[in-house]
Structure formats: C-alpha cells, structure tokens
C-alpha positions in Angstrom: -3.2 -6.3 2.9 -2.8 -6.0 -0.6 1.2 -6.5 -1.0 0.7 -9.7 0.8 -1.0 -11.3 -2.2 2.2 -9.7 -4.6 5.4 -11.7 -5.3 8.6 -10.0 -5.7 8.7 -11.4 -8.8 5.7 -10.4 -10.0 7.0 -6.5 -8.6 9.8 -7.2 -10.6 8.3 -7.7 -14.1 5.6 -5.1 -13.5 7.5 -1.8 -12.2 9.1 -0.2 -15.4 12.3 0.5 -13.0 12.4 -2.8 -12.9 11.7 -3.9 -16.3 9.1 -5.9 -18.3 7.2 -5.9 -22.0 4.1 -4.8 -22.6 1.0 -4.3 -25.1 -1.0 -1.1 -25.5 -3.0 0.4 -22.4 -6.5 0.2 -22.1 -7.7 3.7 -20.2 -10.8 5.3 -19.5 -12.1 7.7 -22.5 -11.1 11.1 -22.2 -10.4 14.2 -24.8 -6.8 14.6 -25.1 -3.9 16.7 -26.8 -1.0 14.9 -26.9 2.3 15.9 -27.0 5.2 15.5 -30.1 8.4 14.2 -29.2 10.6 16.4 -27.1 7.6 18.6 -26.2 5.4 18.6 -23.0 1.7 18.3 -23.4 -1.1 19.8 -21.4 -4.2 17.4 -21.1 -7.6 18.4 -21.4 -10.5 16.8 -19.8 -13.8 17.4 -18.4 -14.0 19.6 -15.7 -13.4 18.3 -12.5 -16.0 19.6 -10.0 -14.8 20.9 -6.7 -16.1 21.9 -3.3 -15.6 24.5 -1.9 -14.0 22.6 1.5 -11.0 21.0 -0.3 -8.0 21.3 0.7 -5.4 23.2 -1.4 -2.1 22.0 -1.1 0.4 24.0 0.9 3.1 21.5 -0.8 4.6 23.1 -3.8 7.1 20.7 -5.1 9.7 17.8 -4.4 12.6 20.1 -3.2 15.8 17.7 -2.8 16.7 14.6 -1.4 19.8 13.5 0.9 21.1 10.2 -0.4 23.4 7.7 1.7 26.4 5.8 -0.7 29.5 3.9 0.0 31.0 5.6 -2.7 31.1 9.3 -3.5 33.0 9.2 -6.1 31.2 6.8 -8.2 27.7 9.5 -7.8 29.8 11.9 -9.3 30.5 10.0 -12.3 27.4 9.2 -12.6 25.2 12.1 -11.9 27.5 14.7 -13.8 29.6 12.5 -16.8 26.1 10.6 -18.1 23.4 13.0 -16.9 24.5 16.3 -16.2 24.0 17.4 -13.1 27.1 20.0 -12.1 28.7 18.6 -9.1 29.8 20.8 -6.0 32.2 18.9 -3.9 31.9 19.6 0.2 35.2 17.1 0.8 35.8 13.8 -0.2 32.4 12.3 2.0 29.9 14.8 0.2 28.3 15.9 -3.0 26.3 18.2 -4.1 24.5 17.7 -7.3 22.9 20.8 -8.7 20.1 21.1 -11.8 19.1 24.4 -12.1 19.6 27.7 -9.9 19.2 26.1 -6.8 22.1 25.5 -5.0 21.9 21.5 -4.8 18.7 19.1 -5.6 20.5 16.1 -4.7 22.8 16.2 -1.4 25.0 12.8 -1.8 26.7 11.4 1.4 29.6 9.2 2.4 27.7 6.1 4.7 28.7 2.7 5.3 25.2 1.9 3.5 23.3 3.2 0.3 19.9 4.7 0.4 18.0 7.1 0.7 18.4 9.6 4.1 15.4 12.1 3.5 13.0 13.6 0.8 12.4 17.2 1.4 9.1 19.2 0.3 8.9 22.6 -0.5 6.4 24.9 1.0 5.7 28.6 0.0 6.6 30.2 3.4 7.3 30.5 7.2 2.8 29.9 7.9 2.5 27.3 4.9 5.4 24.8 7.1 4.1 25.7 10.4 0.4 25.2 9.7 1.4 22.0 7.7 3.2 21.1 11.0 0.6 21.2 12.8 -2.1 19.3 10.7 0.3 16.4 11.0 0.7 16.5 14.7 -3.3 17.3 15.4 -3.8 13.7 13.5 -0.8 11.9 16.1 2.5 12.3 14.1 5.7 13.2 15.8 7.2 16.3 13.8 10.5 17.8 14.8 11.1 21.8 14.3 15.0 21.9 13.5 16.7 24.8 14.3 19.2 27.1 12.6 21.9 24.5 12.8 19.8 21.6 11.2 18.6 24.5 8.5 21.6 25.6 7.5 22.9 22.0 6.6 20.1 22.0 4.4 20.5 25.7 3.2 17.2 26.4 3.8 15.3 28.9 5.7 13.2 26.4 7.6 12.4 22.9 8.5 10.8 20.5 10.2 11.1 16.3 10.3 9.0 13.4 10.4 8.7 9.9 9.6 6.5 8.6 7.2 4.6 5.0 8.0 7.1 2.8 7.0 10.3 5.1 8.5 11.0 6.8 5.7 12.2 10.4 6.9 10.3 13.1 5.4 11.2 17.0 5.4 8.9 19.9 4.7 11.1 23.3 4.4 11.0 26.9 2.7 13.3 29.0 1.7 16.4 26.7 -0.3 19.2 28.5 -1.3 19.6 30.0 -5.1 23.5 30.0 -6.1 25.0 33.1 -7.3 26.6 31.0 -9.7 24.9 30.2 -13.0 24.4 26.5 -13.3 26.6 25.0 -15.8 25.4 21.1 -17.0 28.6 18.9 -18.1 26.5 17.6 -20.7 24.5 20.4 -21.9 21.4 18.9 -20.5 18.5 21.7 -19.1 16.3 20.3 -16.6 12.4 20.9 -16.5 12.6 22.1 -12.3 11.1 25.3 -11.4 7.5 25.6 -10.0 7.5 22.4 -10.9 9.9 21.0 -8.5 12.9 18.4 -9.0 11.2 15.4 -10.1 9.2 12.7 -8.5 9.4 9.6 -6.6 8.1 6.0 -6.6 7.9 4.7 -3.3 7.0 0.7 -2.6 4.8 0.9 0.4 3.3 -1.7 3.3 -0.2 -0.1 4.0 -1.5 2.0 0.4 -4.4 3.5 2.7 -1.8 4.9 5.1 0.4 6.6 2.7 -3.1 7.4 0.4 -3.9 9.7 4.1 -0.3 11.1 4.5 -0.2 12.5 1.4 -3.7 13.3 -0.2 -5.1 14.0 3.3 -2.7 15.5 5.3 -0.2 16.9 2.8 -3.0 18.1 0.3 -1.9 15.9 -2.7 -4.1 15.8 -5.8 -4.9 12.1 -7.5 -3.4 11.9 -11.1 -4.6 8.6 -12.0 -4.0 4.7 -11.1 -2.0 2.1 -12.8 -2.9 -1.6 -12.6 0.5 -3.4 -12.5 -0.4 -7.0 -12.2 -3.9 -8.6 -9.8 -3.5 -6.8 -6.7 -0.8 -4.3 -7.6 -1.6 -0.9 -8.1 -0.1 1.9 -8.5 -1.1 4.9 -7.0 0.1 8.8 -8.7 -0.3 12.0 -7.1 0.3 15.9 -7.6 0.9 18.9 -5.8 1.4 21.1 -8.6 1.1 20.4 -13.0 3.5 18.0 -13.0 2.0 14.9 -13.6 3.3 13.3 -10.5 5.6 14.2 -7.8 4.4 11.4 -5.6 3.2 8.0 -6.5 3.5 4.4 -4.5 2.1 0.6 -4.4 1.7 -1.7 -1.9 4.4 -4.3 -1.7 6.1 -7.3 0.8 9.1 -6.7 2.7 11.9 -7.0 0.5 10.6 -4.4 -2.1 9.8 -1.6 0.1 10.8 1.6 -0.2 11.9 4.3 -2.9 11.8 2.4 -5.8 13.0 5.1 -8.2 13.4 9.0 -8.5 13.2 10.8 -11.8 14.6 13.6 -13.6 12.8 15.5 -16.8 14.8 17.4 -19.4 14.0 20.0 -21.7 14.9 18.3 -24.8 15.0 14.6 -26.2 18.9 14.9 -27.6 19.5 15.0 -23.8 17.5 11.7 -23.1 19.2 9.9 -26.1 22.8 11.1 -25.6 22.5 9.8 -21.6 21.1 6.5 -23.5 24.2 6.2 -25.0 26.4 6.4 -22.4 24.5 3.9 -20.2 24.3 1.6 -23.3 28.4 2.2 -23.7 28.5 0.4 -20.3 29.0 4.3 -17.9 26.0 2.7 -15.8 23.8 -0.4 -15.7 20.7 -0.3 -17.6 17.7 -1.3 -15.7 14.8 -0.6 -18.4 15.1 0.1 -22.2 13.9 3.6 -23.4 10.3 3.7 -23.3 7.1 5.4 -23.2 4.5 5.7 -20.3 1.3 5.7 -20.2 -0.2 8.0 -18.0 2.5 10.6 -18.0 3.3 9.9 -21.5 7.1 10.4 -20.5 9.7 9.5 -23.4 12.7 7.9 -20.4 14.1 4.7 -19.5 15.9 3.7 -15.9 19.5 3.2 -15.0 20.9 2.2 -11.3 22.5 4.9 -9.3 25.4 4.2 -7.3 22.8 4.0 -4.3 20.6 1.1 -5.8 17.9 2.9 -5.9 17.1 3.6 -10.1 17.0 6.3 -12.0 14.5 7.7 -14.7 15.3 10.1 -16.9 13.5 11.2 -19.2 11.1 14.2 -21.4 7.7 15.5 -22.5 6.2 14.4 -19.8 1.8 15.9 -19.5 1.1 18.9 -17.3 -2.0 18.9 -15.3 -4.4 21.8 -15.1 -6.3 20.9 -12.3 -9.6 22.8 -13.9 -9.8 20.2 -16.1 -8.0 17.1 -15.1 -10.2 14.1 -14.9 -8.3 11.2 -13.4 -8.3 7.9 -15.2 -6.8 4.2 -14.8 -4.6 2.5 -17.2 -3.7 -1.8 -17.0 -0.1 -1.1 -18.0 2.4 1.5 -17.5 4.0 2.1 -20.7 2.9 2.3 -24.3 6.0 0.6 -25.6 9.4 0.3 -24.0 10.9 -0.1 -20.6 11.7 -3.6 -21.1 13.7 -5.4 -18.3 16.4 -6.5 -21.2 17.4 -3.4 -21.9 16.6 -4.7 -25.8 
C-alpha cells in the first residue's frame, strides 16, 4: 500500500490543513484564464473526448454533514462569530449551522467524542437515490433505506446509508429542506453553495484504489486533477458538478485517517480577510497561513474547528466545464501560502 511507505510526519508538512512552505508548481501545459482576486475563474482546456458509455453522475453536490463535538457551544462561536454561518439552536446538545437558503449545511451534535457522524450527498430525485442504491448494492455494499423518521431528522425527503471502506458513514438523499426564513450571515459573509453544493471534503484514506471505485465508479465522480504531496503521497481530486472538487483523498497510515478538512467558499475576499483577522486575534487556532492553491487556485487558509477536524475557508476558487476540462498533475499544492506557522 501506498500510505505504508508515508510518515505522519511527512502528512504533516505536506497537507496544506496541516501546514508547510512551498515553491512554485510545476503542472502539465494547458491554456488557461485565470481568475483576479475575489473572482471565480472558468478554465479552459482541450476538449476532453467522451464515450458515449460513461457514466453521468447522479450526485449533484456535497449536501451537509452531521458533526460529533464535546462542546456545542464552542461550534457556535466559532461557526457564526468568525465565519458566518447563522446558527439555529435545537436545545443546548444541537446546532444547526445554516449558509444559504437551505435550512442547515452543517448539523452540530452534543457527543462524548468529536468527529465527524455522516456526509450527505445530494441527488436530483426519488429514481436518481434509488437507482444509485442499487448500483452500490449490485457491486456487495450494504445500503440502508431510512424511513420517514430517519428522514425527517435530516429534513429531507429521502435517504439511504452506507459505509464507505474505511467506516466512514455516507448518506445519499433528495429533497433538503429550504427555510422560509431568509438567511441572515452574522458577519456579512455570502457563501458560493447552490448547484454547486456546500463545499468539499479531504478525506485521508487506507486503500486510494477503493475509494478511487466508490466514488468515480460507483458514485459517477469526475477526476479534477492529482497532486503529488511528497514520494508516495498523492492526492487525488474529484467532481460531480463545476466545482473544482467536492471530493478528494490520499492514502495514509492509521493515525491520519479520515476527514482531514472540509471547506467553505465565499463570494467575496473582504469575507476571507476579515475571518483572517479574527482567527489571527486568537477567536480560533490557526492551522495554515493564507495561501493560494494550485489546482483550484483558491485564495483560503485553515483554522481548527471545535471538532479537530480543520477548516478552509476561502474564495475564487476555478469552475470546471466538463467540455473542456483536461485534467492535469501539480508537485505542490499551493502557489504560495499555507504555511504550517501561520507566518
């Protein structure tokens, strides 16, 4: 296995959640617009041929997530005073976090541990979730259909469960609840969600040809592009719709495993820079200095959340148009930035 030759260490300097300098990227030519600062940008690139067979994902976006904590209280702080998310409290052991006209992204839960509980994907109906239910179970993985109860926790029409290779539970649903209310950001802060979804993830995986099947061949995932951390550490990014990536893992040992870091995208770089200066005022720990990537081109840095788990949050990140998207490989994730110092 890969993550067997990878030292945590060596994880821990080359993950930009994580922290670490870097020079310029060296990538595979390609004809490119880029974007200006606080603006997205649309790459474009050869054509990229396709047959006729492939599979079009049924997968429209990253949905929500349910997140374990110790302390409630502390998320709310967090998630609404720096980064402005409007909070919706369900009772002292429950939060939920809302970004946009949905009526929660992130659903924050009193546990004895922190971490992560699920990750829900959106699908575009009723046929899209059960069809994709039953291309997982034709290739030998348990799913659960929930029923109303189970769906109404989640305010969403429907749902089913499974567990990903390394336990991780995954949802698929349709149908999440819009709030009559308008969403109101503490901060000011307008969140780039939509068809787009909430975000994406960065999961730290055992097996990268199990997960590479999960979620390009069953789940209909599109490849972005690679990143070459360190010798034997490489990143993998995926889409299922233009944002650059919703999904993206690496192989890594034991201790490392599992989701490394979520991100946010907003609207405008004021937002970026004003959260900046809260989490440089002490409000939260900074895990990596503001930065640019490289193959998103995203303008962000990282913070810890109250969970452990880190945070990116950041703007102008590239769109995909998968007409034209070549897919290329880069030998370092950022451009400049994300150091480990915070400096």
């Amino acid at each position: 296995m890969v993550c067997q030759r990878v030292e945590r260490a060596e994880i821990e300097h080359c993950v930009p959640a994580l922290g670490t300098d870097r020079s310029q990227a060296r990538v595979l030519p390609r004809h490119t617009r880029h974007s200006r600062c606080g603006s997205r940008s649309l790459r474009e690139t050869t054509p990229q041929t396709k047959d006729k067979g492939d599979n079009v994902s049924t997968v429209v976006g990253l949905g929500y997530l349910i997140v374990n904590t110790t302390d409630v209280e502390a998320w709310r702080e967090y998630a609404c005073d720096v980064f402005g998310l409007q909070g919706v409290e369900l009772g002292p052991d429950r939060l939920l976090l809302r970004m946009d006209d949905k009526s929660y992204r992130l659903d924050v839960r009193k546990s004895e541990v922190n971490g992560f509980q699920a990750v829900g994907w959106e699908v575009s109906s009723a046929a899209d979730l059960e069809a994709l239910a039953g291309t997982l179970e034709a290739d030998g993985i348990a799913v659960t259909r929930e029923g109303v109860e189970a769906a109404q926790d989640r305010q969403v029409s429907g749902l089913v469960r499974f567990s990903d290779p390394d336990g991780q539970v995954v949802e698929l649903f349709y149908g999440l609840k819009k709030d009559k209310n308008r969403f109101v950001s503490p901060t000011g802060a307008r969140f780039s969600t939509g068809t787009n979804g909430l975000g994406h993830v960065f999961q730290l995986v055992a097996d990268e040809e199990a997960f590479r099947h999960l979620y390009l061949d069953l789940l209909g995932f599109r490849l972005s592009d690679y990143i070459d951390f360190a010798p034997g550490f490489t990143g993998t990014f995926t889409h299922c719709n233009p944002r650059h990536h919703s999904f993206a893992y690496a192989a890594a040992p034991p201790p490392a495993r599992g989701i490394n870091h979520i991100m946010f995208e907003v609207e405008e770089l004021d937002s970026v820079g004003r959260a900046y200066d809260c989490v440089l005022g002490g409000k939260a720990v900074l895990t990596s200095s503001f930065g640019k990537h490289s193959n998103d081109e995203m303008l962000s840095f990282y913070s810890q959340t109250p969970s452990g788990f880190a945070l990116e949050y950041g703007t102008a990140g590239v769109l995909i148009d998968d007409a034209t998207w070549t897919p290329a490989r880069y030998d370092v994730p950022s451009y400049w930035g994300h150091s480990r110092s915070g400096g």
